[in-house]
KOLLO-110835 format. One record per residue: z, x, y of N, C-alpha, C in turn; chain. Coordinates in pm, 1 decimal. Layout:
KOLLO-110835
PT        nzz        nxx        nyy       cazz       caxx       cayy        czz        cxx        cyy   mol
PT          Z          X          Y          Z          X          Y          Z          X          Y     A
...
END
This chain:
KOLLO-110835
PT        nzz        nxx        nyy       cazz       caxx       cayy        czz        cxx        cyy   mol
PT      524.6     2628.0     9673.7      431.5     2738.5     9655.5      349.6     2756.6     9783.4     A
PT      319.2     2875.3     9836.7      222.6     2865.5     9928.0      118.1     2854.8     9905.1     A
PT       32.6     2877.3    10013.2     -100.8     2821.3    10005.6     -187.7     3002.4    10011.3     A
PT     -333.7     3027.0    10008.0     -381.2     3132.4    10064.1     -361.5     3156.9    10182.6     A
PT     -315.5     3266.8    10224.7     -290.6     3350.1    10330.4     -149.5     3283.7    10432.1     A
PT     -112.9     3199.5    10372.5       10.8     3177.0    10382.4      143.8     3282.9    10401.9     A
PT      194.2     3311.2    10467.6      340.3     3352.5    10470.5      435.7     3308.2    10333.3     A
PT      456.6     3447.2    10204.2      525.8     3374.3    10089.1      663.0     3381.9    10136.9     A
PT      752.9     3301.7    10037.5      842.9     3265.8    10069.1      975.2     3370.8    10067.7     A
PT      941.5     3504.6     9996.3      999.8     3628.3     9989.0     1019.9     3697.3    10122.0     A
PT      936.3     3652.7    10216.8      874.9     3732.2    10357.6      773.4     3833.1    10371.5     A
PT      730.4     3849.9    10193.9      641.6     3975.6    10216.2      500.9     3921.1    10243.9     A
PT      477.2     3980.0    10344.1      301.0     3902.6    10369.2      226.7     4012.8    10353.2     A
PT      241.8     4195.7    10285.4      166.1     4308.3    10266.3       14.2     4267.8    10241.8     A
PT       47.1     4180.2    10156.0      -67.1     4148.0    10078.1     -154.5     4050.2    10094.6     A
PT     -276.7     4083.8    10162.0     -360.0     3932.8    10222.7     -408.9     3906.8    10086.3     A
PT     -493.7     3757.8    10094.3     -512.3     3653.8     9979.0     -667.2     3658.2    10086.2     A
PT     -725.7     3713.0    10003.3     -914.1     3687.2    10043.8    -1041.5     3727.7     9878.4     A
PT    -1120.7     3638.9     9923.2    -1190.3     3722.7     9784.9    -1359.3     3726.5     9874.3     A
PT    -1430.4     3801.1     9845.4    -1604.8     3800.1     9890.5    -1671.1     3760.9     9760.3     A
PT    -1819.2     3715.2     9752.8    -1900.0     3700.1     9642.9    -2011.6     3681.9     9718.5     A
PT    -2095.6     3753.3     9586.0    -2255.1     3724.4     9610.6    -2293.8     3616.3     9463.5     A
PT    -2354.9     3563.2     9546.2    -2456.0     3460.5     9450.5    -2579.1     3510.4     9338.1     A
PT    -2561.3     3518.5     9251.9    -2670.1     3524.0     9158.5    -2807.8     3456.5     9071.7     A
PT    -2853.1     3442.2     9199.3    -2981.0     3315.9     9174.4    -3087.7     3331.5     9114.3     A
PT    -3087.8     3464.7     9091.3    -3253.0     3475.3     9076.2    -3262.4     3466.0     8926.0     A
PT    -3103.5     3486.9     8802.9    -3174.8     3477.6     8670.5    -3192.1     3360.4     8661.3     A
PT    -3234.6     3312.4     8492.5    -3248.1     3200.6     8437.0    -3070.1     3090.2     8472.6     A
PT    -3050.8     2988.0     8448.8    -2960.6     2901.5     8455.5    -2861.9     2989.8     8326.2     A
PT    -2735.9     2945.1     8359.1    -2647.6     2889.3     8495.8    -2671.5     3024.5     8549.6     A
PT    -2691.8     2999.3     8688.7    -2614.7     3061.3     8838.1    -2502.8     3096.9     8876.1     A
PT    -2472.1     3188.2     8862.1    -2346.3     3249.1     8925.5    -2309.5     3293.5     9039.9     A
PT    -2186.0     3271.9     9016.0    -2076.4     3294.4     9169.4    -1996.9     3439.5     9180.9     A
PT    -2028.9     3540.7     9204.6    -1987.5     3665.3     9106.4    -1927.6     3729.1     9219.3     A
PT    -1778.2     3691.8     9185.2    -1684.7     3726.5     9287.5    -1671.7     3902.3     9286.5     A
PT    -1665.9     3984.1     9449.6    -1731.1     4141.5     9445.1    -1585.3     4186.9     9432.5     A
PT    -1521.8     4132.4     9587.8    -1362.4     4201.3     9619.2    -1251.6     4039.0     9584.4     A
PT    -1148.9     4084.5     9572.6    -1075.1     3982.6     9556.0     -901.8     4074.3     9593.7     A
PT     -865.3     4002.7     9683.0     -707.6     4036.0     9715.0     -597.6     3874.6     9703.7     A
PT     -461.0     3935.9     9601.4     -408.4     3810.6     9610.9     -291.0     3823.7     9515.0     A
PT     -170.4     3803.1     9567.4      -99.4     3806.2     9447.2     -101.8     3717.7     9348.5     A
PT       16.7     3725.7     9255.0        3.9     3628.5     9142.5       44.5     3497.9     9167.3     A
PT      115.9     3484.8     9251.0      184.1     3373.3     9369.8       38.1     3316.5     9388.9     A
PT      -15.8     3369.1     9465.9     -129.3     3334.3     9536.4     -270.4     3320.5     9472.2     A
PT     -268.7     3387.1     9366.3     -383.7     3364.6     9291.2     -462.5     3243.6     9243.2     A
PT     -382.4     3178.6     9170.1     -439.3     3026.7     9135.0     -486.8     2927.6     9276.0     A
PT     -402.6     2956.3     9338.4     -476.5     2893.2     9483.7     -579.0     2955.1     9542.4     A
PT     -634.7     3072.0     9528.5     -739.8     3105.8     9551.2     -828.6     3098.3     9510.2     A
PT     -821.5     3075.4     9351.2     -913.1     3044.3     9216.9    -1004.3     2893.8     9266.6     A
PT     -886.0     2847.5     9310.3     -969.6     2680.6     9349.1    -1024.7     2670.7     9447.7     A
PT    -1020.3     2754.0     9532.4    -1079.6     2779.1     9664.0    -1196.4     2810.9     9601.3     A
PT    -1235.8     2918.5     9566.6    -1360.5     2979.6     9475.8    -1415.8     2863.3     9395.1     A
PT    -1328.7     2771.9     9329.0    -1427.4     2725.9     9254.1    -1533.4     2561.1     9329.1     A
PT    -1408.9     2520.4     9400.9    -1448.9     2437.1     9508.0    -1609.1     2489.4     9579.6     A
PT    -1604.2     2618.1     9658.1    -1725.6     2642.9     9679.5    -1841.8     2650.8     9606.9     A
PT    -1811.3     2668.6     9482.3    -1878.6     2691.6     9393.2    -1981.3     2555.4     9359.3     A
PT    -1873.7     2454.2     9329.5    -1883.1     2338.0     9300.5    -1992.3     2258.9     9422.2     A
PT    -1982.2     2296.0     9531.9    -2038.1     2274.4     9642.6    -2144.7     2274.1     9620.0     A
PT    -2179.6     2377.9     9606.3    -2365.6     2432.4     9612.4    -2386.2     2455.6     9449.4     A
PT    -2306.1     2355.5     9353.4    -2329.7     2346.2     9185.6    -2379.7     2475.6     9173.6     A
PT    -2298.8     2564.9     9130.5    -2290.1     2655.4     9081.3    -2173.0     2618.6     8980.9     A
PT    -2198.9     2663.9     8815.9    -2115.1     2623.6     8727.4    -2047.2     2725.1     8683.1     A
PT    -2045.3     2840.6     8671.0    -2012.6     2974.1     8649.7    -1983.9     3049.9     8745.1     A
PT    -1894.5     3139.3     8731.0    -1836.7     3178.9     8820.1    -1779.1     3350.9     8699.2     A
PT    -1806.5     3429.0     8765.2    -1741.2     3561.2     8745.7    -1642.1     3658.5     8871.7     A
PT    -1499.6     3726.3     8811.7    -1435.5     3838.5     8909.5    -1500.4     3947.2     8810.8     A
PT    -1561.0     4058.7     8878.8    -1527.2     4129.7     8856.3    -1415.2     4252.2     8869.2     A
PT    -1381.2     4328.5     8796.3    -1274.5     4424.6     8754.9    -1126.6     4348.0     8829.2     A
PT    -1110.6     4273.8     8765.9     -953.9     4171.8     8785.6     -874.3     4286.1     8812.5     A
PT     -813.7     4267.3     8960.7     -723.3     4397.1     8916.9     -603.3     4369.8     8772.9     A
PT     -559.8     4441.3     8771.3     -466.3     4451.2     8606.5     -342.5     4364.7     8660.1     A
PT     -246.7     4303.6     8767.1     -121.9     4238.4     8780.7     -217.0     4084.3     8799.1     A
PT     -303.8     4085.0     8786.3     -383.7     3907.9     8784.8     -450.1     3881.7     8664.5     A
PT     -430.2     3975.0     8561.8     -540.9     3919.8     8436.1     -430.2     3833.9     8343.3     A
PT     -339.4     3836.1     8348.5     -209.5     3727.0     8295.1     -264.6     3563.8     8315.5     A
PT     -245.2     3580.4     8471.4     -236.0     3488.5     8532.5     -375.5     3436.8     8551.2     A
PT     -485.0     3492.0     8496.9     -610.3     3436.2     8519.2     -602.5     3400.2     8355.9     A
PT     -559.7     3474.1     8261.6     -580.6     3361.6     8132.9     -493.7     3251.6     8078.9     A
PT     -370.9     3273.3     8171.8     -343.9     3074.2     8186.3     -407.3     3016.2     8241.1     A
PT     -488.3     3067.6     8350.2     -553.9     2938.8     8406.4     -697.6     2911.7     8326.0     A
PT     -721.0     2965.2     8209.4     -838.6     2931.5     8124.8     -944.3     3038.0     8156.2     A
PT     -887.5     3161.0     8221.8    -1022.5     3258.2     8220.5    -1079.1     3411.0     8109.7     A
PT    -1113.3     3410.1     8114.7    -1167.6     3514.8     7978.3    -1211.1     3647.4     8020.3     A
PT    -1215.6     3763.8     7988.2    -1184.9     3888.5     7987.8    -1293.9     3960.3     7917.4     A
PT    -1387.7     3988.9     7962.3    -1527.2     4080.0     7900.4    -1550.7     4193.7     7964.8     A
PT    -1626.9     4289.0     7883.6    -1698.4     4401.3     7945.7    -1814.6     4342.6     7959.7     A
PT    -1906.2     4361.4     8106.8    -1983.5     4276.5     8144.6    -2121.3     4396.6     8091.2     A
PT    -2215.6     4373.0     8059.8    -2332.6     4481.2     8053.5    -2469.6     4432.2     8183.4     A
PT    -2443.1     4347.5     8232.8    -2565.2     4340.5     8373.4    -2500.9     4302.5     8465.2     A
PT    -2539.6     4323.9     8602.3    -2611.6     4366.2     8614.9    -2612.1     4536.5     8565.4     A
PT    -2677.6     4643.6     8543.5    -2696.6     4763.7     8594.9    -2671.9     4846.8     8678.8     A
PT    -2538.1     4958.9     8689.8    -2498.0     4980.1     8811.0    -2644.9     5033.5     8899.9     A
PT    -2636.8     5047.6     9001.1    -2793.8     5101.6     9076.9    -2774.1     5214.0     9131.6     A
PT    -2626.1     5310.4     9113.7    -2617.6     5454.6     9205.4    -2601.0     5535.2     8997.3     A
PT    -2679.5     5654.6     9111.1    -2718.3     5726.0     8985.1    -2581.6     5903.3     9032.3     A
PT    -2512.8     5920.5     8968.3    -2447.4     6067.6     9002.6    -2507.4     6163.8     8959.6     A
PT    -2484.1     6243.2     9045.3    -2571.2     6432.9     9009.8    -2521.0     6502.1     9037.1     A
PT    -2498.9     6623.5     8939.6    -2379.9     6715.6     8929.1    -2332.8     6733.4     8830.0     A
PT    -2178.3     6783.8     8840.9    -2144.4     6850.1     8715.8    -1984.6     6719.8     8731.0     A
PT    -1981.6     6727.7     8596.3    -1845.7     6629.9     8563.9    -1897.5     6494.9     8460.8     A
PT    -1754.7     6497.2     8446.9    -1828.4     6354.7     8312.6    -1831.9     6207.0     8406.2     A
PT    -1885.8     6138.7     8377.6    -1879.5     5993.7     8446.6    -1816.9     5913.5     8354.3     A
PT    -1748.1     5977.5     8302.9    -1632.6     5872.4     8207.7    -1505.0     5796.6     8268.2     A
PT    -1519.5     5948.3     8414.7    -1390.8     5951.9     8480.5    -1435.8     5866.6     8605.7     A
PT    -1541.4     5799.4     8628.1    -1578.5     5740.5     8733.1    -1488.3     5570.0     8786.0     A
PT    -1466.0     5567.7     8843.9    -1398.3     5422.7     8876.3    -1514.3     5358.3     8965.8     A
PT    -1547.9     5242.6     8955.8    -1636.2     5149.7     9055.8    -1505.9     5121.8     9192.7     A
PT    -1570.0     5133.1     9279.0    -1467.4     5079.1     9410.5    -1601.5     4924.5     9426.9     A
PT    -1501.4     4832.5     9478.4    -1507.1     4682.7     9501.0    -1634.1     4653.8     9421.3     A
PT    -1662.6     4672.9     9345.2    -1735.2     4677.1     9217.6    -1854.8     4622.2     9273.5     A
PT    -1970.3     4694.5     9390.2    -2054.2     4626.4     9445.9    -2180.7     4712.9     9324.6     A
PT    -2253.3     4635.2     9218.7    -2316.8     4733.6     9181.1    -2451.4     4749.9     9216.9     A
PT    -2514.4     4609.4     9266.5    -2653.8     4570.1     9283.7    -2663.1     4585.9     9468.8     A
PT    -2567.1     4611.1     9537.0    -2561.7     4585.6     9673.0    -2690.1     4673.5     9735.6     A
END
């Protein structure tokens, strides 16, 4: 198996293996690790998971959130023991004005508090 950012063994390397996170310190306990962007195939995923959680583990942080998994990793994130919610906080912080429904809105790299 490769490793992150490894060359897979198919030859396709399209797809880099990186994830960003911001830290969530300021609520009450536990502290979270609240992963923003995340790139990685399914190959590559679980090895990135431990990367994440390793850091995590570092600076004891016990919790850890992705948000919006893309859809070809949510398989493969609930073998590895992860769980699947609609999150209600934080609060997105951009407000739209205009005409159209915001039903149809998609979050890009799901930064909501940035």
């Amino acid at each position: 198996m490769p490793t992150p950012g490894s060359k897979r063994d198919d030859g396709d390397n399209d797809q880099p293996t990186y994830a960003a996170w911001s830290l969530d310190i300021m609520h009450p306990p536990p502290q979270t690790l609240a992963v923003t962007r995340i790139s990685a195939t399914e190959e590559t995923f679980p090895y990135l998971i431990e990367k994440i959680l390793q850091a995590a583990r570092k600076i004891s942080i016990t919790n850890v959130a992705i948000w919006n998994l893309p859809q070809h990793l949510l398989k493969v994130a609930e073998q590895l023991g992860g769980r699947t919610f609609e999150r209600d906080e934080p609060l997105p912080a951009v407000k739209l004005y205009g005409k159209g429904d915001t039903a149809d809105i998609k979050w890009v790299f799901n930064e909501r508090f940035c």
